[in-house]
C-alpha positions as CSV (number, residue, x, y, z in Angstrom):
1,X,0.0,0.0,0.0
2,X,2.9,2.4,1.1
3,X,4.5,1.6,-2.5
4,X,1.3,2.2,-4.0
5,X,0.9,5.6,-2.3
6,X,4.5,6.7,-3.3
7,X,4.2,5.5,-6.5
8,X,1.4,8.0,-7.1
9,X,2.5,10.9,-5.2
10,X,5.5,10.3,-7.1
11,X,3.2,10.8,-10.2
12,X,1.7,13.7,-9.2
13,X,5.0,15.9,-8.4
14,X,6.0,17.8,-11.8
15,X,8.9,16.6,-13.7
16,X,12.0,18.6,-14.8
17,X,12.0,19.2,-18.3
18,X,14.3,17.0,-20.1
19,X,16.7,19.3,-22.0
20,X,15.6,19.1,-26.1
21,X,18.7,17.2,-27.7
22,X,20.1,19.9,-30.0
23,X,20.8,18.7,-33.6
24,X,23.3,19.7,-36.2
25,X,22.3,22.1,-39.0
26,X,23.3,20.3,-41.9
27,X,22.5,23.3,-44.2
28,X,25.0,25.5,-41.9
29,X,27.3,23.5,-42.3
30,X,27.3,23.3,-46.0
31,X,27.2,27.3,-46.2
32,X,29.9,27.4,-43.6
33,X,32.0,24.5,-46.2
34,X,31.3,26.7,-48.9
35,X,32.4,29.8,-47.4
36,X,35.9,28.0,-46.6
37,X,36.2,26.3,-50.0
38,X,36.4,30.1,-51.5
39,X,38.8,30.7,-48.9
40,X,41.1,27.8,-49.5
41,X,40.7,28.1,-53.6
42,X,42.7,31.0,-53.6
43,X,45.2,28.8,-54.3
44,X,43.7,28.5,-58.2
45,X,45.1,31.5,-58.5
46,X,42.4,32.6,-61.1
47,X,43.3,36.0,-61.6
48,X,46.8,35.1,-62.8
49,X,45.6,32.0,-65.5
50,X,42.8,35.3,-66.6
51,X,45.8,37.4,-67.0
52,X,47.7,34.9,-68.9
53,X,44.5,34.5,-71.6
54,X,43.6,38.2,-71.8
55,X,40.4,39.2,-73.3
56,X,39.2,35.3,-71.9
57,X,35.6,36.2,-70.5
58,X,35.6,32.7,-68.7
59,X,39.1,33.0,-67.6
60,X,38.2,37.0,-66.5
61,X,34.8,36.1,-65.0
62,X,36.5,33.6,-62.6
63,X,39.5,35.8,-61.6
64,X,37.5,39.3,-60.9
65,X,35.0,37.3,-58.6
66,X,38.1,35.7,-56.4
67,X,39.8,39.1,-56.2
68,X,38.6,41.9,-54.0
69,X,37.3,44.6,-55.1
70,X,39.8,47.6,-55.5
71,X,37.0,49.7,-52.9
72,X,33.4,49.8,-53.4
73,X,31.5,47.0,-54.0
74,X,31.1,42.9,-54.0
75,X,32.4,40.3,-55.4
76,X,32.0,36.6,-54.8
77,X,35.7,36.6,-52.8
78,X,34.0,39.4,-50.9
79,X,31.7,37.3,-49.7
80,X,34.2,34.8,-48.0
81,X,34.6,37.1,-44.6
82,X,31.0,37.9,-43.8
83,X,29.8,34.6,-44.4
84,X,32.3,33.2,-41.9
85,X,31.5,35.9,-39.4
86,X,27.9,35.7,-39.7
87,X,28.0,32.0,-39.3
88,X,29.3,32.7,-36.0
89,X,26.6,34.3,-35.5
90,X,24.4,31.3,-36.8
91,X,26.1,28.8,-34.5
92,X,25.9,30.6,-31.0
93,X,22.1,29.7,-30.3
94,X,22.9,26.5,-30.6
95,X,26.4,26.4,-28.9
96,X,24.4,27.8,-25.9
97,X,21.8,25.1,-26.0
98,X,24.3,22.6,-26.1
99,X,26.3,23.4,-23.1
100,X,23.0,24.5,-20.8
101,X,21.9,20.7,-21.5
102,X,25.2,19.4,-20.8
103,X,24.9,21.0,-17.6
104,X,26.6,24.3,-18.2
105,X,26.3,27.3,-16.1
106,X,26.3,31.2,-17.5
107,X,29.5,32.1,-15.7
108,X,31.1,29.0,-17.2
109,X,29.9,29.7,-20.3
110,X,31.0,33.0,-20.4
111,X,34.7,32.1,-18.8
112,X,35.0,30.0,-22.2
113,X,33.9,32.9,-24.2
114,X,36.5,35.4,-23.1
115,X,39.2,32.8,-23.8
116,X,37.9,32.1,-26.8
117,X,38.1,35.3,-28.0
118,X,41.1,35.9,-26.6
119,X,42.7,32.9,-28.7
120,X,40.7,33.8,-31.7
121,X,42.5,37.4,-31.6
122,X,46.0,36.0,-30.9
123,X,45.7,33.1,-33.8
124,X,44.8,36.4,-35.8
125,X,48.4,38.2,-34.7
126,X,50.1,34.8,-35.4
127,X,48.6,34.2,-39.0
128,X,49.8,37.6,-39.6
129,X,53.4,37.7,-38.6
130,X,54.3,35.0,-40.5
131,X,57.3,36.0,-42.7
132,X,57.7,39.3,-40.5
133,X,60.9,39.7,-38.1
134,X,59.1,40.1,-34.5
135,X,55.5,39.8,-33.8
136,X,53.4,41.7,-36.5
137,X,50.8,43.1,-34.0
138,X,47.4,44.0,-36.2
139,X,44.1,43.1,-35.3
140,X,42.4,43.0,-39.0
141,X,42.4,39.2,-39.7
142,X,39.4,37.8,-39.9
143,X,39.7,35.6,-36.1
144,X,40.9,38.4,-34.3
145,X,38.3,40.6,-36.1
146,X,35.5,37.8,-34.5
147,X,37.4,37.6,-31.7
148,X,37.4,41.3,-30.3
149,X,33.5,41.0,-30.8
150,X,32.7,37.9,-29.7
151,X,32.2,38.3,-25.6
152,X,29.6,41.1,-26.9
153,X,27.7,38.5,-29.1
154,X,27.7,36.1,-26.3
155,X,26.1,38.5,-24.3
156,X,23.7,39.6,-26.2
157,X,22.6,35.5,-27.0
158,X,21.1,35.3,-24.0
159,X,18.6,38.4,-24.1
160,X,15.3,38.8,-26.0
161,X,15.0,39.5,-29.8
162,X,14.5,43.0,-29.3
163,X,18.3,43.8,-27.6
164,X,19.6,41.8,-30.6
165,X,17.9,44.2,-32.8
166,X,18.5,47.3,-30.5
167,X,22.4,46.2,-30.5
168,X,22.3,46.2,-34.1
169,X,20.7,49.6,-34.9
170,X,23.0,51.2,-32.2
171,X,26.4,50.0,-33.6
172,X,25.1,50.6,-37.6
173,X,24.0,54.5,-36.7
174,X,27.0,54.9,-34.0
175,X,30.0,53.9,-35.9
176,X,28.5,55.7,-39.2
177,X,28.2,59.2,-37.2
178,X,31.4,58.6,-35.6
179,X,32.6,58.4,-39.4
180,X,30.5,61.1,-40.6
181,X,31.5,63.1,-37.9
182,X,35.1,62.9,-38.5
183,X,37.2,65.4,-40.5
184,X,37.9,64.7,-44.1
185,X,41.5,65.5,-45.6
186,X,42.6,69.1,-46.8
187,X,44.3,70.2,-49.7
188,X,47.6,69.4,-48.8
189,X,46.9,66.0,-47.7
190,X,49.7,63.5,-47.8
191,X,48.3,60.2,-49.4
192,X,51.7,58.9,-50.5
193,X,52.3,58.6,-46.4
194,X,49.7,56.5,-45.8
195,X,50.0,54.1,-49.2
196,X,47.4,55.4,-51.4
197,X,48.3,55.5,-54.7
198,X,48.3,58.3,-57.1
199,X,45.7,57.1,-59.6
200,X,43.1,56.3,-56.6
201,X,39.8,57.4,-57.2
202,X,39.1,59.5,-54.2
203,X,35.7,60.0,-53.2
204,X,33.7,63.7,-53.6
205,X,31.6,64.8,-51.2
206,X,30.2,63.7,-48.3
207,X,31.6,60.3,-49.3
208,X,34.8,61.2,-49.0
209,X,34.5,60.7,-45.3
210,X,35.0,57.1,-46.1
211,X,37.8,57.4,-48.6
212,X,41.0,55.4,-47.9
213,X,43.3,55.4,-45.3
214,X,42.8,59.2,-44.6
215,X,39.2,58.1,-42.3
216,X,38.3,57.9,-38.2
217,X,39.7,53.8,-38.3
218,X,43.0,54.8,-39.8
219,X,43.5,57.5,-37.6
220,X,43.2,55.3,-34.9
221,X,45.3,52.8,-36.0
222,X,48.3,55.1,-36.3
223,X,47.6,55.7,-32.9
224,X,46.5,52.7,-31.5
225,X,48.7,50.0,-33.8
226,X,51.8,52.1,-32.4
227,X,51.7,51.3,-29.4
228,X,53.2,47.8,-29.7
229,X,56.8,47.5,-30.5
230,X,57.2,47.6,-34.9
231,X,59.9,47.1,-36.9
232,X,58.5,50.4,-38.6
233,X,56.2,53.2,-37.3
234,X,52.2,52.3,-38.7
235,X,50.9,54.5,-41.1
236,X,48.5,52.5,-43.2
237,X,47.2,49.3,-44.1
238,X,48.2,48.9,-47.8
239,X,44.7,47.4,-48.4
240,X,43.0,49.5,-46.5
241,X,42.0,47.2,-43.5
242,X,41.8,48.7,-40.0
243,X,41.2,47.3,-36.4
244,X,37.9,49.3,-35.9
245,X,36.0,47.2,-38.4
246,X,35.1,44.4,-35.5
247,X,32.8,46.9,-34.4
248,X,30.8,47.0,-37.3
249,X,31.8,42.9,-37.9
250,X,30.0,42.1,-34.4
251,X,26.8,44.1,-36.3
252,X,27.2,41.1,-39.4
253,X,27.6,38.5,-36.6
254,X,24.3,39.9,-34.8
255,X,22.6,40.0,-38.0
256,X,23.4,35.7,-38.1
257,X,22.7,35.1,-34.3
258,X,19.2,36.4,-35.3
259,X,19.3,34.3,-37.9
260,X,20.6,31.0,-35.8
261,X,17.4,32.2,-33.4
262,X,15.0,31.7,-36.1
263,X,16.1,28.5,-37.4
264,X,16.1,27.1,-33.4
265,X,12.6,28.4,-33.4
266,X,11.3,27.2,-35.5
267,X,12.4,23.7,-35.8
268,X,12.2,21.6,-37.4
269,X,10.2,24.0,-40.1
270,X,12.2,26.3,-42.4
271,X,11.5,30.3,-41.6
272,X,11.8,30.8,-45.1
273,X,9.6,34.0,-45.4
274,X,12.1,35.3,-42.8
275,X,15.3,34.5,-44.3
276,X,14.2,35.6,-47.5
277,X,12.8,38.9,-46.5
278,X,15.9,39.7,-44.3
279,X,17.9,39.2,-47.3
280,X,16.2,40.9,-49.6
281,X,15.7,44.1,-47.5
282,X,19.4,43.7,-46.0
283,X,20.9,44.0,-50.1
284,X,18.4,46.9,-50.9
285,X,18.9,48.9,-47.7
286,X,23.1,48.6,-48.6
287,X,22.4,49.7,-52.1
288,X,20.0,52.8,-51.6
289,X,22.7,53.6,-48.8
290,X,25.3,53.2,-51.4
291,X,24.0,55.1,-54.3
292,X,22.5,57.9,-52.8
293,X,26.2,58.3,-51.2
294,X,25.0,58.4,-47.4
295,X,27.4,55.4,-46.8
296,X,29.3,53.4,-49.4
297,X,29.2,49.7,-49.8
298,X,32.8,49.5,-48.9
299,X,33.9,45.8,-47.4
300,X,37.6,47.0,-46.7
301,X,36.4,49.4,-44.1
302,X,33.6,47.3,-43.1
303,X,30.7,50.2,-43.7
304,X,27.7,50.2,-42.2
305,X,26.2,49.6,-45.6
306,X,28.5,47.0,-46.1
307,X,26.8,45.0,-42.9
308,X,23.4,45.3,-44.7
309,X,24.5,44.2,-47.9
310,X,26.2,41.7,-47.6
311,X,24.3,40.5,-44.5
312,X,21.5,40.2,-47.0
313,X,23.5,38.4,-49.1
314,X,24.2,35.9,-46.3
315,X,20.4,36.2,-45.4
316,X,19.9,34.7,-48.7
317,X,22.4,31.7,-48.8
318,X,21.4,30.4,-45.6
319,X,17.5,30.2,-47.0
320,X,19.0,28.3,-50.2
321,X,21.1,26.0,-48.7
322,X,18.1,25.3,-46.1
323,X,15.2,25.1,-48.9
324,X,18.0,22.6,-50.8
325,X,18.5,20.4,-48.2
326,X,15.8,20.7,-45.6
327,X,12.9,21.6,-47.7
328,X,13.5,19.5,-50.5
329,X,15.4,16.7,-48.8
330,X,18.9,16.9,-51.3
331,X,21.2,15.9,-48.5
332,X,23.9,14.0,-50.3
333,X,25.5,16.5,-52.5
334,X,26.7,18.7,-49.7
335,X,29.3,16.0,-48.3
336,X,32.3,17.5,-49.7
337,X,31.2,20.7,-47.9
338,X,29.9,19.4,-44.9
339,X,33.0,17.7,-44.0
340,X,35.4,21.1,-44.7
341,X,31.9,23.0,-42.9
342,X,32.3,20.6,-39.7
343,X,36.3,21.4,-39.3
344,X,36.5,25.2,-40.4
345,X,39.7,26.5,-38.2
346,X,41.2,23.3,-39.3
347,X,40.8,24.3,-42.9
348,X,41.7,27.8,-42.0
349,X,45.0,26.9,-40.8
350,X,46.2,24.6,-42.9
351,X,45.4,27.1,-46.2
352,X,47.5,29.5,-44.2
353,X,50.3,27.2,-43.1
354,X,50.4,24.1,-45.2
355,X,50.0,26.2,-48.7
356,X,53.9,27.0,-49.6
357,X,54.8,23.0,-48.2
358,X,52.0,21.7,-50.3
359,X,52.7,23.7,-53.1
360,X,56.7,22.7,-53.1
361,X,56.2,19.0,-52.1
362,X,54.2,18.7,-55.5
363,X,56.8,20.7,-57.5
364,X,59.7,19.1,-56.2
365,X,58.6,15.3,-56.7
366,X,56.5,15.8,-59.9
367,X,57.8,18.8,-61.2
368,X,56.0,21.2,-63.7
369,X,55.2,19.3,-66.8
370,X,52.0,17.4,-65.1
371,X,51.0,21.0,-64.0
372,X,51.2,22.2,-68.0
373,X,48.7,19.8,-69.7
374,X,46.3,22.8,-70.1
375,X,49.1,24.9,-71.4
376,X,51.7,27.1,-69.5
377,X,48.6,29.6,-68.7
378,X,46.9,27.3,-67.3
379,X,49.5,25.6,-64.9
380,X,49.2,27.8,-61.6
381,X,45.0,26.8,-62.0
382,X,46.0,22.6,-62.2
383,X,48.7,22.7,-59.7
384,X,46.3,24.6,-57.5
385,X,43.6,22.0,-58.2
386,X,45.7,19.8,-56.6
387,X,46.7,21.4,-53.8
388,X,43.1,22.7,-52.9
389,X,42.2,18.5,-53.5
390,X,45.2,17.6,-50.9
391,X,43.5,19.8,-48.3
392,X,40.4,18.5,-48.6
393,X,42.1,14.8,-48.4
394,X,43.1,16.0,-44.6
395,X,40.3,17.3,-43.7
396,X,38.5,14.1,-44.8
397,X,41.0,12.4,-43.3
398,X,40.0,14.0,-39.9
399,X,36.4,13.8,-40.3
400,X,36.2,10.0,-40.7
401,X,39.0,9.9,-37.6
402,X,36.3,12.6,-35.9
403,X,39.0,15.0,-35.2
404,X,37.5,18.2,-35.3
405,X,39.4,21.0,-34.2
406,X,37.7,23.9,-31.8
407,X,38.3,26.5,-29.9
């Protein structure tokens, strides 16, 4: 009887909810495996075969879209950076749910945030001083670009929609009145100093307050970039990049943990309207910003337009690679991707460290004559076939083995 009675009491008492098991996104990682392939197929070295067949439309098609653009507006290779960033974004939602079922508290969770960054930033410094004398201290690599901005994101992951949004706005309007607010260059202006060549198109107008290296982020850089040991005084970024931009990059990864808190929400449906309609007001609202000259569509600089645009753009990729494999069920297709998707800092440092070893390695034992069955124009796009093909080998290689590299 007393078994009976604790047996129903027992009944009665509510239950803790068991924690919903979170699931992989198969379609983020296919977008995130197809955001790294660009990366690593630089080594095609498309640009160079297009200059080698000039007046090629193929060959030129292909090489302007893996080249950045010289200021203002998109390529495909432009797209490589916010897709990675916003896929950050993407991921958080469903980072956090993981580690609250696993038993994780905030404070822990936040602990492994700040040394994430942290590493993130560092990895950035290390990438870049390769081939430099002493420690090459810039922050404008993409990790330490995510990684200055990432204990923000995590923050803002655990509050309601409408801080996300409120973040957003605040850092978009912010950093373009700091911008708009600062000085643009006299007359006499030096542009030779800061590595700007003499047949730049400089912008008119109010525009010109986001010209090149003579703007609010280079002016801090020369301040800020000097105050770690050089082997020359800072003046410029030769492309243009500046330390700043990881404000307006924490607005591109915002824009994806919105988008990572849609797809959670809506699980195991598709918020198709959503993703659409976010992408398709994200590229207008970067254009009409663009052409009516309030705020170029400039990726170097990371513009606020520039988070719009191409945050539409990623907007839109995510909703095709979900209506592809979730809506319609074509799963298969995306292996190759998934498995460089699943393992993207792995894939990130071995395009940046195991490129010149791969490269020579082929050279040396095969030498160049397999390389030149296309014709001499065509070699550096073969031997790079074979390269990018070698990567994906390791990464393969460490999929199957479930080696999976995080931070």
């Amino acid at each position: 009887m007393a078994t009976t009675v604790e047996s129903a009491t027992l009944a009665a008492q509510p239950s803790k909810p068991v924690p919903k098991p979170v699931q992989r996104n198969v379609a983020v990682d296919t977008y995130r495996g197809m955001v790294m392939l660009l990366m690593m197929a630089e080594v095609l070295e498309l640009a160079r075969v297009a200059a080698a067949y000039p007046g090629n439309w193929f060959w030129g098609f292909l090489g302007w879209n893996q080249t950045h653009v010289t200021w203002a507006g998109c390529s495909l290779h432009d797209t490589i950076q916010p897709g990675f960033s916003f896929l950050v974004g993407v991921a958080l939602p469903y980072s956090i749910a993981s580690r609250m079922a696993k038993g994780g508290t905030f404070g822990k969770m936040f602990g492994h945030a700040l040394w994430r960054s942290l590493l993130l930033v560092f990895l950035g410094v290390f990438l870049r001083s390769i081939d430099h004398h002493i420690t090459y201290f810039t922050f404008e690599d993409t990790l330490s670009q995510i990684g200055l901005g990432y204990p923000f994101l995590f923050l803002l992951g655990f509050k309601p929609a409408k801080w996300q949004w409120t973040a957003l706005g605040t850092i978009l309007f912010g950093y373009w009145l700091a911008w708009a607010l600062y000085p643009v260059p006299g007359p006499n202006f030096n542009w030779q100093a800061v590595l700007v060549p003499p047949d730049w198109h400089h912008y008119t107008g109010f525009a010109a307050h986001w010209d090149k290296n003579s703007n609010l982020g280079n002016a801090f850089d020369q301040w800020f970039l000097n105050l770690f040991p050089r082997e020359q005084p800072f003046m410029a970024n030769d492309g243009g990049y500046l330390t700043l931009s990881f404000i307006p990059t924490l607005g591109t990864m915002i824009l994806g943990l919105i988008a990572g808190r849609w797809l959670r929400e809506s699980a195991p449906q598709i918020p198709m309207k959503k993703l659409l309609t976010a992408g398709v007001v994200g590229v207008a609202a970067g254009a009409v910003l663009h052409y009516t000259g309030i705020c170029p569509v400039v990726k170097r600089i990371w513009t606020p337009s520039w988070v719009l645009f191409s945050g539409g753009l990623c907007f839109l990729y995510l909703a095709i690679f979900s209506w592809i494999e979730d809506v319609k069920g074509y799963k298969k297709w995306a292996f190759p991707l998934v498995v460089i998707g699943m393992n993207s800092i792995a894939a990130y440092l071995i395009a940046h460290l195991f490129e010149h070893f791969i490269f020579q390695s082929f050279l040396i034992h095969l030498g160049d004559k397999p390389f030149q069955i296309f014709g001499v124009g065509a070699e550096p796009f073969v031997l790079g076939v074979a390269v990018l093909f070698t990567y994906w080998l390791i990464l393969l290689w460490m999929y199957r083995k479930k080696l999976f590299l995080k931070i």
